[in-house]
One Martini backbone bead per residue (centre of mass of N, CA, C, O) as a GRO file, in nm:
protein
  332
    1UNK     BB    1  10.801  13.089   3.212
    2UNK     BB    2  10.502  13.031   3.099
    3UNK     BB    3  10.427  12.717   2.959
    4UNK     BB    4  10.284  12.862   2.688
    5UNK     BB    5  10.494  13.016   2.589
    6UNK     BB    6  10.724  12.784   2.592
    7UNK     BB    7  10.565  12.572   2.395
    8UNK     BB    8  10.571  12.804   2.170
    9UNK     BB    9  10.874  12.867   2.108
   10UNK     BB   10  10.932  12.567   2.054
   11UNK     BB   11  10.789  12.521   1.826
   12UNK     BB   12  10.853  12.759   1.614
   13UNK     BB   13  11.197  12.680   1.689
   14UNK     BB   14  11.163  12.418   1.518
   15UNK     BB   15  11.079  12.544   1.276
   16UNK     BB   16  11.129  12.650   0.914
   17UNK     BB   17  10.812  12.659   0.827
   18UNK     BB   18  10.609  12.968   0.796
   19UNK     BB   19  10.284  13.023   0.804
   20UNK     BB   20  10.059  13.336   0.843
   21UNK     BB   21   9.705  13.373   0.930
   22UNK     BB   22   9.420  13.510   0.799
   23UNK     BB   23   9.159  13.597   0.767
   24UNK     BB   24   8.840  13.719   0.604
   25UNK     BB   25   8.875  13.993   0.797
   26UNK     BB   26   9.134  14.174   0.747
   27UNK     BB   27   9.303  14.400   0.942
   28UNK     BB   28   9.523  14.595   1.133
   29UNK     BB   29   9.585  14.338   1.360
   30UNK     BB   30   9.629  14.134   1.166
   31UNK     BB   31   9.844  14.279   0.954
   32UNK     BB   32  10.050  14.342   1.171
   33UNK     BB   33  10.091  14.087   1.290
   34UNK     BB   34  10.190  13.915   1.030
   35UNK     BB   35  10.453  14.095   0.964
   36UNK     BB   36  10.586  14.107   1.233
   37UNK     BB   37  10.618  13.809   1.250
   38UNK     BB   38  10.805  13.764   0.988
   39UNK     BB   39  11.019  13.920   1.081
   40UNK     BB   40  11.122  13.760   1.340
   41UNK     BB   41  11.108  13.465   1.193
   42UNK     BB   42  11.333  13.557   0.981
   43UNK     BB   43  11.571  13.665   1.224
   44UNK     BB   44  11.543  13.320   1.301
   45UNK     BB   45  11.553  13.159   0.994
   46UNK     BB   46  11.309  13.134   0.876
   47UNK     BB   47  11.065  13.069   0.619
   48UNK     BB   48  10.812  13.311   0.568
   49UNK     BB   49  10.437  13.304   0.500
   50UNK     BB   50  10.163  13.542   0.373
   51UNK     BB   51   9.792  13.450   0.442
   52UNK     BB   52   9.483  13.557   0.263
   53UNK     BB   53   9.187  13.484   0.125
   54UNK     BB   54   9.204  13.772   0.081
   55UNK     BB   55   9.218  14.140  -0.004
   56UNK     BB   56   9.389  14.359   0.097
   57UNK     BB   57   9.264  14.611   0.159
   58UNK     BB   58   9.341  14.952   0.089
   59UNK     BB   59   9.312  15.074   0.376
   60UNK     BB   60   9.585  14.865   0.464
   61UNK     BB   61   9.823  14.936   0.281
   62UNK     BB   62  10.033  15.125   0.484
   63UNK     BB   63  10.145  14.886   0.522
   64UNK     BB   64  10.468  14.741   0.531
   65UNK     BB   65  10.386  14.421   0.366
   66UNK     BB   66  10.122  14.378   0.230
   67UNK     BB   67  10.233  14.269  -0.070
   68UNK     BB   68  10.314  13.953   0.060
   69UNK     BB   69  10.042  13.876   0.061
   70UNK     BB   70   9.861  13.583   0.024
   71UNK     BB   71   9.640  13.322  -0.180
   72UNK     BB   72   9.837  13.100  -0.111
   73UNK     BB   73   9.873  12.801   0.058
   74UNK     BB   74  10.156  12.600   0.205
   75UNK     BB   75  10.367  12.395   0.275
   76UNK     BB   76  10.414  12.327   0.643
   77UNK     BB   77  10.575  12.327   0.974
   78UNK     BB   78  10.360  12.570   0.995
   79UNK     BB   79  10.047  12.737   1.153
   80UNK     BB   80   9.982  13.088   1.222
   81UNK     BB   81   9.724  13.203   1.407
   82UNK     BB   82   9.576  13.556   1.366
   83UNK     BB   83   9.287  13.711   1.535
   84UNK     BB   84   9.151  13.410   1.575
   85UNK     BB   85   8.900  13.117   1.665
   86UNK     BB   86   8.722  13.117   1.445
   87UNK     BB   87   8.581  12.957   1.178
   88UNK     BB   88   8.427  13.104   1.029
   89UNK     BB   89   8.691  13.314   0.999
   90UNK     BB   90   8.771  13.036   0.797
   91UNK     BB   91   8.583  12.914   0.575
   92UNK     BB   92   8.785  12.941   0.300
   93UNK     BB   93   8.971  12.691   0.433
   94UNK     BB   94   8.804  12.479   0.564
   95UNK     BB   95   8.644  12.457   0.241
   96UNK     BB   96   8.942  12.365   0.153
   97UNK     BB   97   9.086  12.027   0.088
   98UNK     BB   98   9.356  12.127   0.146
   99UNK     BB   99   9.376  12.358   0.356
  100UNK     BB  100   9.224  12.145   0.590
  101UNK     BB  101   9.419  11.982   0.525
  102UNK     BB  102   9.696  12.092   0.693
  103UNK     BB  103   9.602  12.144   0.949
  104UNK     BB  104   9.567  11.857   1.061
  105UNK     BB  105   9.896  11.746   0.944
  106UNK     BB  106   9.993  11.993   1.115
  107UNK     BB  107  10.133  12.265   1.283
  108UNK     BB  108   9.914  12.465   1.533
  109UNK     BB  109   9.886  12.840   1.603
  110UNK     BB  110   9.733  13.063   1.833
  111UNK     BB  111   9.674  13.424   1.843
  112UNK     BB  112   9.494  13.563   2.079
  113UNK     BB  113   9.236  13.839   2.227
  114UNK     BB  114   8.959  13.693   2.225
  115UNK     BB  115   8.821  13.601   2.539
  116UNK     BB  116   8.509  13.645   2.451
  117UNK     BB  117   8.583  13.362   2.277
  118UNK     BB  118   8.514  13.016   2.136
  119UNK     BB  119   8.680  12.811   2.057
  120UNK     BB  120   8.622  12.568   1.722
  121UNK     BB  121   8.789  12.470   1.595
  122UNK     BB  122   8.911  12.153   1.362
  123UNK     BB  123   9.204  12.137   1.504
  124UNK     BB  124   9.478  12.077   1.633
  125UNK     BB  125   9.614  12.349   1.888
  126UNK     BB  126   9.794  12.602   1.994
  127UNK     BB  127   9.677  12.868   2.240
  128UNK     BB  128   9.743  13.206   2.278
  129UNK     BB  129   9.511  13.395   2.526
  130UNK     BB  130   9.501  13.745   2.581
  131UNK     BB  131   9.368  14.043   2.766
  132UNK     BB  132   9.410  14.267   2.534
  133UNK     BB  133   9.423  14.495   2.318
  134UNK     BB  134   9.494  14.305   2.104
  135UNK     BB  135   9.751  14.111   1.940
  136UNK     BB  136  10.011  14.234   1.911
  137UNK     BB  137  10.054  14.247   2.235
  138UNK     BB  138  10.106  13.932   2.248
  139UNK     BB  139  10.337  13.904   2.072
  140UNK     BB  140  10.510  14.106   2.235
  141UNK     BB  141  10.498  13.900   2.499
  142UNK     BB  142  10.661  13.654   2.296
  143UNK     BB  143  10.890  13.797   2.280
  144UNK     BB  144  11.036  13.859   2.530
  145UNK     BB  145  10.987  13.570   2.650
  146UNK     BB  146  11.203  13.465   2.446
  147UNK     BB  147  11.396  13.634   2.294
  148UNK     BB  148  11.304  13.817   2.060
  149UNK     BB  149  11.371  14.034   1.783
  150UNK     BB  150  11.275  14.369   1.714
  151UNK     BB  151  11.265  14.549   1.449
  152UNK     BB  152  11.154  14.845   1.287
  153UNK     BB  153  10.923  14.718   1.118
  154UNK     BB  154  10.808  14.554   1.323
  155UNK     BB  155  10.736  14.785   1.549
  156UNK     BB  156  10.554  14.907   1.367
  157UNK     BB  157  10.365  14.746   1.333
  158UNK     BB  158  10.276  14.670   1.630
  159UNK     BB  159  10.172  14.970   1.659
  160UNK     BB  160  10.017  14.997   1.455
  161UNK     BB  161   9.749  14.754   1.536
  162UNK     BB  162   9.717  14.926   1.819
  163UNK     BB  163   9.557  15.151   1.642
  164UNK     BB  164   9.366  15.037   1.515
  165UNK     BB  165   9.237  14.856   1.761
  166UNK     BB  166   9.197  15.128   1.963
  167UNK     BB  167   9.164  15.412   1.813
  168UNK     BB  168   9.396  15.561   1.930
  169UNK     BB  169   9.392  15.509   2.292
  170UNK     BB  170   8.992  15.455   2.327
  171UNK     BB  171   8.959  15.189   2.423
  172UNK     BB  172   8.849  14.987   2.701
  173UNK     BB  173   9.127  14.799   2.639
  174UNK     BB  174   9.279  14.984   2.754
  175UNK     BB  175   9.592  14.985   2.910
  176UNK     BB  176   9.881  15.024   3.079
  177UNK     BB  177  10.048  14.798   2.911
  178UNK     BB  178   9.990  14.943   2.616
  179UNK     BB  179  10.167  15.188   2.673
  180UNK     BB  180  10.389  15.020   2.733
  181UNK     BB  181  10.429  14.915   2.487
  182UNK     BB  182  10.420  15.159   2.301
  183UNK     BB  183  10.749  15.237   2.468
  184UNK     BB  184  10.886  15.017   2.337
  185UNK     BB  185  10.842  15.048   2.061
  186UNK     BB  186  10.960  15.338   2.051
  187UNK     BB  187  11.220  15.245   2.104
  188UNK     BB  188  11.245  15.025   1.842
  189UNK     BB  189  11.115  15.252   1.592
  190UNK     BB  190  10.850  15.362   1.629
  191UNK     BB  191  10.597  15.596   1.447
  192UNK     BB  192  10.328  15.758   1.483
  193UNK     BB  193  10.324  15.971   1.294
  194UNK     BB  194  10.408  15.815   1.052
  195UNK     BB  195  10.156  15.613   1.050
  196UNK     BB  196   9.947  15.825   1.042
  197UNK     BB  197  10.033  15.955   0.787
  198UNK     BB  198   9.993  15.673   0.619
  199UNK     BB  199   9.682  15.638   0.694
  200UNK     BB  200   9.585  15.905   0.536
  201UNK     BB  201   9.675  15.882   0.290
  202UNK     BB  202   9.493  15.597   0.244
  203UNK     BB  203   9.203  15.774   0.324
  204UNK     BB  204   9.196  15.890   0.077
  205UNK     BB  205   8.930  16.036  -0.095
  206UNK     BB  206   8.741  16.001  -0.361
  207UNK     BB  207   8.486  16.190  -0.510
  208UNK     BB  208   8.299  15.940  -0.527
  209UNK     BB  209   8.315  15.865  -0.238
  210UNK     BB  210   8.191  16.099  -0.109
  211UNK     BB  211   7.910  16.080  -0.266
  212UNK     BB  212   7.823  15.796  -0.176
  213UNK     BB  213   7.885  15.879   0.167
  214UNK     BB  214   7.586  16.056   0.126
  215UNK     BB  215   7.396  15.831   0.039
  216UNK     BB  216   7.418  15.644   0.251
  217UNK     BB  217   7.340  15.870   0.469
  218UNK     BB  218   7.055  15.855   0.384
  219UNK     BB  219   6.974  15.533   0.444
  220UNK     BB  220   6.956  15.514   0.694
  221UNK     BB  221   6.835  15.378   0.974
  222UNK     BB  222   6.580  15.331   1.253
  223UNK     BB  223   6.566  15.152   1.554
  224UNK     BB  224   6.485  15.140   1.843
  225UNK     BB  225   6.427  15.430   1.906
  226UNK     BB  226   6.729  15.486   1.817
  227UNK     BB  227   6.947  15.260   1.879
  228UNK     BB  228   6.945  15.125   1.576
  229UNK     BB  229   7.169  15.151   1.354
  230UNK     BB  230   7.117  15.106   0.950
  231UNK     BB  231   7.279  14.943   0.690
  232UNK     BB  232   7.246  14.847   0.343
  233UNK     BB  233   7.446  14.659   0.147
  234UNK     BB  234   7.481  14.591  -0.181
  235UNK     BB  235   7.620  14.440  -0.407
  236UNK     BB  236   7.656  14.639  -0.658
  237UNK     BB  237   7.855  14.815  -0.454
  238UNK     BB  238   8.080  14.646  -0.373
  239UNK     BB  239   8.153  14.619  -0.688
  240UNK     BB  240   8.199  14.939  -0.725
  241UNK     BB  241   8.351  15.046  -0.404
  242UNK     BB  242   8.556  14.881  -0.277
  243UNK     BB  243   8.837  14.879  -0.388
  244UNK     BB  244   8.857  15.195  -0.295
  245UNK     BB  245   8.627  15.137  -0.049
  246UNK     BB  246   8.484  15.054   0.252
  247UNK     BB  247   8.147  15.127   0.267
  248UNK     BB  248   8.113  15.079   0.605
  249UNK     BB  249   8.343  15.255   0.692
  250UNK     BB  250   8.268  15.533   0.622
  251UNK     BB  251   7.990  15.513   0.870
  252UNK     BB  252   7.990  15.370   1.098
  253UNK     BB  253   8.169  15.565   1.294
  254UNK     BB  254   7.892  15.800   1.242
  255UNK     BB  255   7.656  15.650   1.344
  256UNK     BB  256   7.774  15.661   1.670
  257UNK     BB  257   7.712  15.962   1.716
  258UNK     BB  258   7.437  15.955   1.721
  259UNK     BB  259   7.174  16.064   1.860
  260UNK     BB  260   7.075  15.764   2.078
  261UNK     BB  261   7.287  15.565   1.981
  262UNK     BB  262   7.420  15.182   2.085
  263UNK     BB  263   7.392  15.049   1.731
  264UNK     BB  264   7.572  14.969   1.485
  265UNK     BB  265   7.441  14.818   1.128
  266UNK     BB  266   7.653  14.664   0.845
  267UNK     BB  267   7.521  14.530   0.558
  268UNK     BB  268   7.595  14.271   0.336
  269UNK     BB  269   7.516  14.150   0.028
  270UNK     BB  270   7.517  13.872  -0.160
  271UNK     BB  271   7.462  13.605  -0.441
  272UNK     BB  272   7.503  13.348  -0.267
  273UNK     BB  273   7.361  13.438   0.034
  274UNK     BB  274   7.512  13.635   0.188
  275UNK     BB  275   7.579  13.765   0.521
  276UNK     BB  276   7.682  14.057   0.648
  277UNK     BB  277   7.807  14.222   1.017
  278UNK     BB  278   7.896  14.516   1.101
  279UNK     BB  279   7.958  14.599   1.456
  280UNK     BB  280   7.881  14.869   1.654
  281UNK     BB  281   7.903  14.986   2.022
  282UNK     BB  282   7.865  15.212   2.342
  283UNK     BB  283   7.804  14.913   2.467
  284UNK     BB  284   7.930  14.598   2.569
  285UNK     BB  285   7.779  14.400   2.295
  286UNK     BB  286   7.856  14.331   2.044
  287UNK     BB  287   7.912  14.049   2.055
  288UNK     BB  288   7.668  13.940   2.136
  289UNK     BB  289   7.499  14.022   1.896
  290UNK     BB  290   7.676  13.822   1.712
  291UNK     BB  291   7.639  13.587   1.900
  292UNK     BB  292   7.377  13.501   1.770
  293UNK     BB  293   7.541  13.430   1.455
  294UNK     BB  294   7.799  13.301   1.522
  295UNK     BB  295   7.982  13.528   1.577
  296UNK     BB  296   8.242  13.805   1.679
  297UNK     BB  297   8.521  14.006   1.939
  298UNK     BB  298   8.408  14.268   2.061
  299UNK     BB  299   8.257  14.462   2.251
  300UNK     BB  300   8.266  14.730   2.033
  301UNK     BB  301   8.362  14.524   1.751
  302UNK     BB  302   8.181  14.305   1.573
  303UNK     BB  303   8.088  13.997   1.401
  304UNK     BB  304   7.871  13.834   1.082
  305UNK     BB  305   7.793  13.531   0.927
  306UNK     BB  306   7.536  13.458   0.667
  307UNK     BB  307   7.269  13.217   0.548
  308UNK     BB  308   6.984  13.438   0.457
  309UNK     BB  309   6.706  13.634   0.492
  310UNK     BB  310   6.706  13.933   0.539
  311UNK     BB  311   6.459  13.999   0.662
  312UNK     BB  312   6.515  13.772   0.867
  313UNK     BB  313   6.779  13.901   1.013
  314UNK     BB  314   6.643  14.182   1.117
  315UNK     BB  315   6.466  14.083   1.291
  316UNK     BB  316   6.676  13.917   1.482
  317UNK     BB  317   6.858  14.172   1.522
  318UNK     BB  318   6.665  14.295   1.699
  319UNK     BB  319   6.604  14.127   1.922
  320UNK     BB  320   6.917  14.066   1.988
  321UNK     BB  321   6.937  14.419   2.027
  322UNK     BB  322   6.707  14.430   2.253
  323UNK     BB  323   6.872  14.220   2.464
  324UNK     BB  324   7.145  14.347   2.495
  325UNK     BB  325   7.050  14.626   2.602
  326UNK     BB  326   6.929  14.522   2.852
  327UNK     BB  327   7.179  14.345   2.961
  328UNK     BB  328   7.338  14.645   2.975
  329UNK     BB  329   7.166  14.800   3.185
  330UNK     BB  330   7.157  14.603   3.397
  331UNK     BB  331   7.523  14.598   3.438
  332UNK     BB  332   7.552  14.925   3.489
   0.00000   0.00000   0.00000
């Protein structure tokens, strides 16, 4: 077994009670991978609870056991954060001096697959950082690895995890590997079309959320002669619409279908001045994008927070969307 694997193994299996972070941003694979850690884990005997700053929005409420996350962090002798290594995806953890003591006075594991972001987390961890498809598939090579139990609620976990992250195995991150652990876990009780069943269902939008989606596409901008499509969600829509459905989801991967389009940004502005970017895009340059404001990701799906002025962002996204455009046809 590899070092990495063996040290994390020990550490997991010397501890009783296990609490497992997911950031301020959580997604299909964020929660798939921490649902299934939870089950894995449990299996183990251990105690285990699962946490994350904000409410799982209701469009990934599909997976089971998505109501079991809390937003109170407890004390553990073990905290595993999954799928970031980001402090800013972190920062409602960080900035709470409760729960950021716990991180420091106690033993943390970090497991993420986003290999181009630079850790910076402020408190000393150990770190599975593999070039995967997912966080999920990581975890599933931790179990192996280990030989750790996955029941079918976990494989089921983390087969939508793998569905979610790879949009169902058509990102450029989709490897061998990804089809084989995909076949590893439907031998071990997971169904693609079960998971695909609950994620539609769950998918299904109110009369009213799909006229709000037609309003936004009304609003679409477009800059640099057609390469960046952006909107722009204020408070007072989040405010009216995230409950029922997030936003920036209804529009934003079908902003990428747009002809000569090769960039879209969904920004959504705060009352405290924050504002965010869900950046997706047809060249990997994602990460690029968003690490420019200090964000990071996917090559071709990455995020960023920010506090400053509106106009001020658009003009900074500007320009480094098209640095980024540039060095991505340099190295096509």
């Amino acid at each position: 077994m590899d070092n990495n694997y063996l040290e994390l193994k020990e550490i997991i299996e010397s501890a009783k009670k296990i609490s497992i972070i997911q950031a301020e941003n959580p997604d299909g694979d964020s929660l798939g991978s921490a649902i299934a850690l939870e089950q894995i884990l449990t299996n183990l005997g251990k105690e285990v609870e699962l946490f994350c700053p904000v409410d799982i929005p209701k469009y990934l409420r599909y997976f089971n056991g998505w109501d079991r996350v809390s937003d109170n962090l407890w004390k553990s002798d073990l905290y595993i954060i999954v799928d970031t290594t980001s402090s800013t995806l972190l920062s409602k953890i960080l900035e709470n001096p409760l729960y950021k003591n716990l991180l420091e006075k106690n033993k943390v594991v970090v497991i993420d697959h986003h290999t181009d972001a630079t850790p910076d987390l402020p408190f000393e961890y150990s770190l599975l950082l593999e070039n995967r498809s997912s966080c999920s598939e990581v975890i599933f090579e931790l179990c192996k690895k280990s030989g750790w139990q996955v029941n079918e609620l976990a494989s089921s976990s983390l087969m939508g995890a793998i569905l979610s992250d790879t949009l169902g195995f058509t990102t450029q991150n989709v490897s061998k590997e990804t089809f084989i652990t995909a076949s590893e876990l439907t031998s071990l009780g997971a169904k693609v079309s079960s998971i695909e069943e609950s994620r539609r269902e769950f998918m299904k939008k109110a009369p009213e959320i799909l006229e709000y989606k037609g309003d936004l596409i009304k609003r679409i901008e477009y800059f640099l002669n057609g390469k960046l499509a952006l909107i722009h969600i204020p408070w007072d829509e989040i405010r009216q619409y995230s409950d029922k459905y997030n936003p920036s989801v209804l529009v934003i991967d079908e902003m990428r279908l747009v002809e000569g389009v090769e960039v879209c940004v969904a920004i959504k502005t705060y009352p405290d001045g924050k504002v965010t970017g869900k950046v997706r895009t047809n060249l990997p340059i994602a990460a690029d994008i968003a690490g420019y404001f200090g964000g990071g990701g996917h090559a071709y799906a990455s995020g960023f927070r920010v506090y400053d002025n509106y106009d001020q962002i658009i003009k900074e996204l500007l320009d480094a969307t098209e640095k980024a455009l540039e060095i991505g046809r340099n190295n096509a």
